[in-house]
C-alpha positions, 0 to 999 in steps of 0.5 A: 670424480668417482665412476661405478661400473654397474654393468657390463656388456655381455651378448651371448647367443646359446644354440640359437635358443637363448639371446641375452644382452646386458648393457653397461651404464655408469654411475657418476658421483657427480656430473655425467662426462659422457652419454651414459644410457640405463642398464638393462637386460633384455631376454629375447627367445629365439625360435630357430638359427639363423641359416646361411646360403652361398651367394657366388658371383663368376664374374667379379670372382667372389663368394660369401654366405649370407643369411637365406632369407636375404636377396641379391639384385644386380644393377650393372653400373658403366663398366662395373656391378653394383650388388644390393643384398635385400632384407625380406623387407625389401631394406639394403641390409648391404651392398657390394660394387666392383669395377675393374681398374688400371693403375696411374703412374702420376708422374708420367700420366701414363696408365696401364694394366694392374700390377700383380700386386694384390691388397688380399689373398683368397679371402678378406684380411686388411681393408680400407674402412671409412665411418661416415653417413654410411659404413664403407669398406673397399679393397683391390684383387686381381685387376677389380677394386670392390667397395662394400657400403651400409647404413652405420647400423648394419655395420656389424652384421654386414661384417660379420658376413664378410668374414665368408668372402672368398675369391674365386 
């Protein structure tokens, strides 16, 4: 059996002015093996550029820019924070939670403070990601465990946000 790429997949953004998106389709020469949609091509004008605002939190000791039209709400949960970053519509675009922790020995069941070891540096690299009913990251800093969590399909923007964390 015979697969033809008749497209591929191409976003490209110019300035803010011009978005174009080429979506990939294949042409099978006998039965489909997979979910294959249409090619298509969509233009869409855009009127201005997205502009990003600081969003810094002193006491978890994070920072990163989000799009100013988005709203943070905080909701303190037990001993942590849980932080919903709101689209104008009011929809969760995303959220962060974050809750100090203690490390276990489980042989001795003993706890005690964190130890210096850390999972991240001044900014976010590795992390610990699930895909499921929601797109999940966590990962530990200083003594604080944070997990991040959206709808599978603010994946890519919530990363895309991400790449601004620091640690302050």
């Amino acid at each position: 059996m015979k697969s033809k790429i008749v497209g591929v997949l191409l976003s490209v953004a110019c300035g803010g002015a011009l978005a174009i998106t080429l979506t990939a389709a294949a042409a099978e020469a006998g039965p489909l093996q997979g979910a294959y949609s249409p090619a298509s091509v969509s233009t869409t004008e855009a009127t201005s550029a997205t502009s990003y605002a600081e969003y810094r939190n002193t006491e978890w000791h994070f920072s990163l820019d989000i799009p100013s039209n988005i709203t943070a709400e905080k909701t303190d949960d037990r001993s942590g924070t849980t932080i919903q970053f709101l689209e104008p519509t009011g929809n969760t675009l995303f959220q962060v939670s974050a809750w100090p922790y203690q490390d276990l020995d489980v042989a001795l069941g003993e706890e005690g403070t964190p130890g210096s070891n850390s999972d991240q540096g001044d900014t976010l690299g590795i992390v610990h990601v699930f895909h499921d009913d929601m797109f999940e990251i966590t990962f530990v800093k200083n003594g604080i465990s944070y997990n991040v969590q959206a709808v599978p399909e603010n994946a890519t923007s919530t990363l895309d946000i991400l790449k601004s964390w620091q640690f302050i």
